[in-house]
C-alpha positions as CSV (number, residue, x, y, z in Angstrom):
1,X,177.0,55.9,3.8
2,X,177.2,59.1,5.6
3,X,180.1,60.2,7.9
4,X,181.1,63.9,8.6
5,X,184.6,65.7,9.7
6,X,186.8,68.4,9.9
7,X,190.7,69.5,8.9
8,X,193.2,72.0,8.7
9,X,195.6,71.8,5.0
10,X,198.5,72.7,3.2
11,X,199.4,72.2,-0.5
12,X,201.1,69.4,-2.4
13,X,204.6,68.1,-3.2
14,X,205.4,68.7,-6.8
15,X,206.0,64.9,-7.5
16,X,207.4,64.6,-10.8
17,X,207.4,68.4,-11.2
18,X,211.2,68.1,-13.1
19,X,209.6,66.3,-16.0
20,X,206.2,67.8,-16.1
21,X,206.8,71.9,-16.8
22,X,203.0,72.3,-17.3
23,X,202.4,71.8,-14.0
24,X,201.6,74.7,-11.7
25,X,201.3,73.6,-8.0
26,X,201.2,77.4,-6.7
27,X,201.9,79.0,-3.2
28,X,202.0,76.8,0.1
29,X,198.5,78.2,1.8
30,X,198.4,78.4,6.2
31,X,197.0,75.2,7.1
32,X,193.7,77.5,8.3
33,X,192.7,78.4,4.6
34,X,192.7,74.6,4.2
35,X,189.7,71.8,5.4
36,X,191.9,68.7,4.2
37,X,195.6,68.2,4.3
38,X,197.7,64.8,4.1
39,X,201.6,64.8,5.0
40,X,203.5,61.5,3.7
41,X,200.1,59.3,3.4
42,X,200.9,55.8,3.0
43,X,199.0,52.9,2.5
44,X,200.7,49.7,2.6
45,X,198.9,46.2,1.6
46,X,202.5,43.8,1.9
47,X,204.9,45.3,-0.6
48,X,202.5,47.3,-2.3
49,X,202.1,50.7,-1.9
50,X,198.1,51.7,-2.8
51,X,199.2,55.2,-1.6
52,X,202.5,56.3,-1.4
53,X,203.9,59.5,0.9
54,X,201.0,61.1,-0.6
55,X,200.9,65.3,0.4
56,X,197.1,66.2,-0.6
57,X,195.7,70.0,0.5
58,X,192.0,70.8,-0.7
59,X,191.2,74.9,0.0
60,X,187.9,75.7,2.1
61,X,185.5,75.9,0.1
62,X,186.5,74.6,-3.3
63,X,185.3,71.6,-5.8
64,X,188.4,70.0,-5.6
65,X,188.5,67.1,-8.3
66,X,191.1,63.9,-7.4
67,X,191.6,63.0,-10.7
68,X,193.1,59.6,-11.6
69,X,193.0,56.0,-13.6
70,X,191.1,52.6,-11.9
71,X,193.9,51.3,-9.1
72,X,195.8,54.6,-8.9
73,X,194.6,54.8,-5.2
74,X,191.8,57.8,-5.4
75,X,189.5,55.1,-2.9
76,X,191.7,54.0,-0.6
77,X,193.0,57.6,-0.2
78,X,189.0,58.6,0.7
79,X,188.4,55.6,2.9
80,X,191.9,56.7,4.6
81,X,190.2,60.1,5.1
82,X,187.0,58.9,6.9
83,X,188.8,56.3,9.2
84,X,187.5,53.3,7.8
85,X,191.1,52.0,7.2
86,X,193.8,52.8,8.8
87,X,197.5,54.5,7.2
88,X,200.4,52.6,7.4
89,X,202.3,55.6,8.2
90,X,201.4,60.0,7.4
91,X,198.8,62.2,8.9
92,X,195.7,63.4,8.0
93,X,194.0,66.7,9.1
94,X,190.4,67.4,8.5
95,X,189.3,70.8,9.0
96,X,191.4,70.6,12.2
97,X,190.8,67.0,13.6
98,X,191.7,63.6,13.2
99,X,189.8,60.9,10.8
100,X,186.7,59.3,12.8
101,X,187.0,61.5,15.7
102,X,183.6,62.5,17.2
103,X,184.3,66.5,15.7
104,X,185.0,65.4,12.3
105,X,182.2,63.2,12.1
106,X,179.9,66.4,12.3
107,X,181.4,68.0,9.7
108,X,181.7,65.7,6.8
109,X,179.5,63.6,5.0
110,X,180.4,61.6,2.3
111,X,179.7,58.8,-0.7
112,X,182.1,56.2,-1.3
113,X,181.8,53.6,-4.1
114,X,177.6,52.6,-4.7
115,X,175.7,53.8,-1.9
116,X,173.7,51.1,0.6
117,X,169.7,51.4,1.6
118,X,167.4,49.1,2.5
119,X,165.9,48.1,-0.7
120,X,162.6,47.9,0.7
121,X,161.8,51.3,2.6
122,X,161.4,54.6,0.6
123,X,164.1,56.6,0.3
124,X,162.5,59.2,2.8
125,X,162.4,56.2,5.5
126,X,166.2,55.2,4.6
127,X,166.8,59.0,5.3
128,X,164.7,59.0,8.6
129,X,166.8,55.7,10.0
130,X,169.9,57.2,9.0
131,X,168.7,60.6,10.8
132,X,168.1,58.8,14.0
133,X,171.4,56.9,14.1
134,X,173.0,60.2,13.2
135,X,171.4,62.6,15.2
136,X,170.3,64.6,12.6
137,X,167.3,66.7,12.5
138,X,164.1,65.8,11.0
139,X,163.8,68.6,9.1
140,X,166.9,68.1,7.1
141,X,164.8,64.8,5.3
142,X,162.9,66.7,3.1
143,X,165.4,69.8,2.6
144,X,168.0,67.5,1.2
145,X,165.4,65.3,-0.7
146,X,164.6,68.8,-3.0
147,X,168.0,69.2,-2.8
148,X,169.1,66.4,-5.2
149,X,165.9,66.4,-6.7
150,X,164.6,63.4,-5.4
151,X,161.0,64.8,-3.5
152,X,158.5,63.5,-6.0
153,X,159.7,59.7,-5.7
154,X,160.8,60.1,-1.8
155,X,158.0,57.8,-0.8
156,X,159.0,55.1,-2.8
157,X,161.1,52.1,-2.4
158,X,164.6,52.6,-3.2
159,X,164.0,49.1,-5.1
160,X,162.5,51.0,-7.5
161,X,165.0,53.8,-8.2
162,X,167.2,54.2,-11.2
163,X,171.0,54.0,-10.7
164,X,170.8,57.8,-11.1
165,X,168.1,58.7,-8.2
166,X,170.0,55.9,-5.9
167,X,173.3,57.9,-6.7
168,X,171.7,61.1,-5.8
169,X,170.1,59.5,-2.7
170,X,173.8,59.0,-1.5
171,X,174.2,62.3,-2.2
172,X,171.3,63.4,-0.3
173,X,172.5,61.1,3.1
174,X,176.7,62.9,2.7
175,X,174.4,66.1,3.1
176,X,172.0,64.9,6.2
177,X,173.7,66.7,8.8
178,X,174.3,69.5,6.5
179,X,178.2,69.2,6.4
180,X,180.1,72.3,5.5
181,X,183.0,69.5,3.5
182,X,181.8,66.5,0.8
183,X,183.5,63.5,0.2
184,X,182.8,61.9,-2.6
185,X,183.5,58.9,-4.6
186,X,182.8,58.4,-8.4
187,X,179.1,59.5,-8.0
188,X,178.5,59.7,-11.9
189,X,179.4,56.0,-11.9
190,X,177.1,54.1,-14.0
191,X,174.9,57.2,-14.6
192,X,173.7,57.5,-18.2
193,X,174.6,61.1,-20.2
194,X,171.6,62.7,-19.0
195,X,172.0,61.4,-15.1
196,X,175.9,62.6,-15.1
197,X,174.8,66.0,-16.4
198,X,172.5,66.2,-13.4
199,X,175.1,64.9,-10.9
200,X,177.5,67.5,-12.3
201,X,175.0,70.1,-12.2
202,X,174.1,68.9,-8.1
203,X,177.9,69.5,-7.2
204,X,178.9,72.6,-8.8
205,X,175.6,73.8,-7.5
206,X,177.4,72.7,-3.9
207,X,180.4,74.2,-3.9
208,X,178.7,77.8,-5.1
209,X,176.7,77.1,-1.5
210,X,180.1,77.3,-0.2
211,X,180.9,73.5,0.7
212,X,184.5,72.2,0.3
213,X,183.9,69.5,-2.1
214,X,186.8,66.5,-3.0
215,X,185.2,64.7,-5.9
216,X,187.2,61.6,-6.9
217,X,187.3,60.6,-10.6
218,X,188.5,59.2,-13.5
219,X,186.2,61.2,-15.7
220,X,188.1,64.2,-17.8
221,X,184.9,65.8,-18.9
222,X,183.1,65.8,-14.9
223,X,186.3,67.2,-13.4
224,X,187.1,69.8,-15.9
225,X,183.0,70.9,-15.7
226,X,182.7,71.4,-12.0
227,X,186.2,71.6,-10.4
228,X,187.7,74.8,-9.1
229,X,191.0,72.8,-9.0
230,X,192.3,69.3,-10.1
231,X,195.1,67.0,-8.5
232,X,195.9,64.3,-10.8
233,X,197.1,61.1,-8.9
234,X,199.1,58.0,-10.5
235,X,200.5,55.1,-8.7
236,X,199.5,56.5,-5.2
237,X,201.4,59.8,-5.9
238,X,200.0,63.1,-7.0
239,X,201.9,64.3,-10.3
240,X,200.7,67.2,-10.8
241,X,197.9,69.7,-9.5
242,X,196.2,73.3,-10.1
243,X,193.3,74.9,-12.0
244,X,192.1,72.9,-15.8
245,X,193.9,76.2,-17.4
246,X,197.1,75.6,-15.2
247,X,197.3,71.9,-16.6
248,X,196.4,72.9,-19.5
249,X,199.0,75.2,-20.3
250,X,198.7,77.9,-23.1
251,X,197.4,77.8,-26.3
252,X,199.4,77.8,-28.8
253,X,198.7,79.3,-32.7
254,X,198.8,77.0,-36.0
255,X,199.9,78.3,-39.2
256,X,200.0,76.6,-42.5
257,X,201.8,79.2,-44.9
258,X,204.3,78.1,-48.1
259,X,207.4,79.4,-46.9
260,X,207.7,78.3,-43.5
261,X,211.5,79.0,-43.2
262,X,210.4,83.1,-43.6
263,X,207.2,82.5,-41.3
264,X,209.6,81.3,-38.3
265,X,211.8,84.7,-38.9
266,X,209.1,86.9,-38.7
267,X,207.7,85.5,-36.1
268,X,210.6,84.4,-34.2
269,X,210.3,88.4,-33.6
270,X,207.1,88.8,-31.5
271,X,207.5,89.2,-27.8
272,X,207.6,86.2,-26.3
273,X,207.6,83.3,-28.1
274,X,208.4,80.2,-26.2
275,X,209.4,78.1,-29.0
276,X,208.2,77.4,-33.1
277,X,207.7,74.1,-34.6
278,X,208.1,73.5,-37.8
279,X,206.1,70.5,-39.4
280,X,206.1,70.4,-43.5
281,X,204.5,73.6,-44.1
282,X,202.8,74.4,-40.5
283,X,204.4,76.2,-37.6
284,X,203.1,75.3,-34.1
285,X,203.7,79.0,-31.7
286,X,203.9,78.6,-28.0
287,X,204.3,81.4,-26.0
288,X,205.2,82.4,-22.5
289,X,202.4,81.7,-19.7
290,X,202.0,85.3,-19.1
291,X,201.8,86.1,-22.9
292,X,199.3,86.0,-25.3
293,X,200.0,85.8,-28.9
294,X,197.7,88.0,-31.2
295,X,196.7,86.1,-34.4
296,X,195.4,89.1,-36.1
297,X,198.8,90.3,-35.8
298,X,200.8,87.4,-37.1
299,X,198.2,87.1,-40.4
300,X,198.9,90.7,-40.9
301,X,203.1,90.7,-40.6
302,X,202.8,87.4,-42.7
303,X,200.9,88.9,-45.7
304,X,202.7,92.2,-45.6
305,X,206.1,89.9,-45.9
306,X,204.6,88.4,-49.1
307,X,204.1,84.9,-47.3
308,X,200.8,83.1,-48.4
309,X,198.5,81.8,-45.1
310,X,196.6,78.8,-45.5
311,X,195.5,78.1,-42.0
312,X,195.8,79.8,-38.7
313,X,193.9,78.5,-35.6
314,X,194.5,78.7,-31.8
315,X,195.5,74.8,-30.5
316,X,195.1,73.9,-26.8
317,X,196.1,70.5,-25.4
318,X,192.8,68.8,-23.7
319,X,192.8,67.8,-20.0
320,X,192.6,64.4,-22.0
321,X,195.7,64.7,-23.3
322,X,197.0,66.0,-20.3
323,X,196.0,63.4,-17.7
324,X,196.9,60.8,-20.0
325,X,200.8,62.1,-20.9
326,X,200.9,62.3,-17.0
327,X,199.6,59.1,-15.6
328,X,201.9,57.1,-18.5
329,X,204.6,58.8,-18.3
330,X,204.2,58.2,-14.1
331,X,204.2,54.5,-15.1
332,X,207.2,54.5,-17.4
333,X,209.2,56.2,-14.8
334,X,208.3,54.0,-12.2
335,X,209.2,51.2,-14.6
């Protein structure tokens, strides 16, 4: 499926900011430096909320990754997006126009859920029909064919294609009329390793070409490779959003010495340390964000104080860890 649009953005509400301090949600932006922006959007089915007064903004021209569980509404959100279904109540602004009108379908193209060809014709003639319902130009067949790779099998039947070419054929019909914003949905679904690694590769080569990209997904390892920025959604709610080092928060220094009572004193008297934990024999340092703790350093003021080190490494919470301390604790406190 194919569709293409435009929108004007700002940023996000920082749901759940209060109990989440690692989350960084950064400066409002003028709705012109955005291509997608979502005030309040709701989407009611009865008395459940699949989205819920969510505020979404997605910068020109960044891989922006929409990062969530199965059911935490990343789909209906997109499908809210294109006009296929209808909000219960919010608005929606892509690069400066509404969902499905004639100007934003010209300027987006997109791939939501497994894309649909007729099995029988080559992907080159799936392109071509699509083209001629689309108004696109011939030309663009074989540009975006080379573009995801797919020119050597492009006269064969999309019957034949792997799971990873058909993906990338999706890919290839989002890009037909050579939309400057991407849509789309879980498009490493069911790839093997090697066929994510080339989908991953496809998009980050995208957004460098300038495109605004929203990738939706519930992959840690796909966002955190290609994303210029990551809203993490739960529930129908963002809870948190900003750069993988943002979420990530700092890193904080491990060090396993004998006298861990001493450590924490001389330590405690660096410039700013955030806090020290003490666990048996190992001290856990955080430090400011704007600070950066030199483990040289410690070692050195350690040793000179008599106190044996055993261990000293940097430790960094994973955007695993991250996404999944937000998403359950989203679910507790909605409990």
């Amino acid at each position: 499926m194919a569709i293409l649009a435009p929108a004007a953005v700002k940023p996000n509400r920082p749901v759940g900011a209060d109990r989440l301090p690692i989350v960084n949600h950064g400066a409002a932006l003028e709705t012109t430096a955005l291509a997608i922006e979502t005030r309040g959007l709701t989407k009611r089915y009865g008395s459940i909320a699949a989205v819920d007064a969510l505020d979404l903004g997605v910068r020109r021209g960044e891989v922006y990754g929409f990062l969530g569980p199965n059911g935490a509404g990343k789909t209906t959100t997109l499908r809210m997006l294109l006009g296929l279904i209808e909000q219960t109540s919010g608005s929606i602004s892509l690069m400066g126009s509404k969902p499905g009108s004639p100007e934003t379908l010209v300027n987006i193209g997109s791939m939501i859920e497994t894309p649909a060809f007729y099995p029988f014709l080559s992907g080159h003639d799936n392109l071509k029909m699509l083209a001629a319902y689309t108004g696109a130009e011939r030309r663009r067949i074989d540009e975006v064919l080379d573009q995801v790779d797919l020119a050597a099998r492009a006269r064969d039947s999309f019957a034949s294609y792997s799971l990873g070419m058909k993906q990338r054929l999706g890919v290839a019909a989002a890009l037909l009329k050579d939309p400057p914003l991407l849509l789309l949905d879980e498009p490493t679904n069911g790839l093997d390793p090697a066929g994510m690694a080339d989908m991953r590769t496809l998009i980050r080569r995208l957004g460098d070409e300038g495109r605004t990209v929203l990738l939706s997904s519930h992959l840690m390892n796909e966002v955190e490779q290609v994303c210029d920025r990551v809203g993490v959604i739960a529930r129908g709610q963002i809870v948190a959003e900003g750069t993988v080092g943002e979420l990530r928060g700092q890193a904080a220094l491990i060090v396993r010495v004998d006298q861990p009572q001493q450590a924490r004193e001389i330590v405690d008297e660096f410039r700013g340390i955030a806090s020290i934990e003490i666990t048996g024999n190992t001290l856990r340092i955080a430090t400011a964000a704007d600070v950066a703790i030199d483990g040289a350093m410690v070692n050195r003021r350690l040793v000179e104080a008599g106190i044996a080190v055993h261990e000293l490494r940097t430790d960094r919470r994973s955007l695993e860890d991250i996404f999944l301390t937000l998403t359950n604790e989203e679910v507790r406190h909605a409990s």
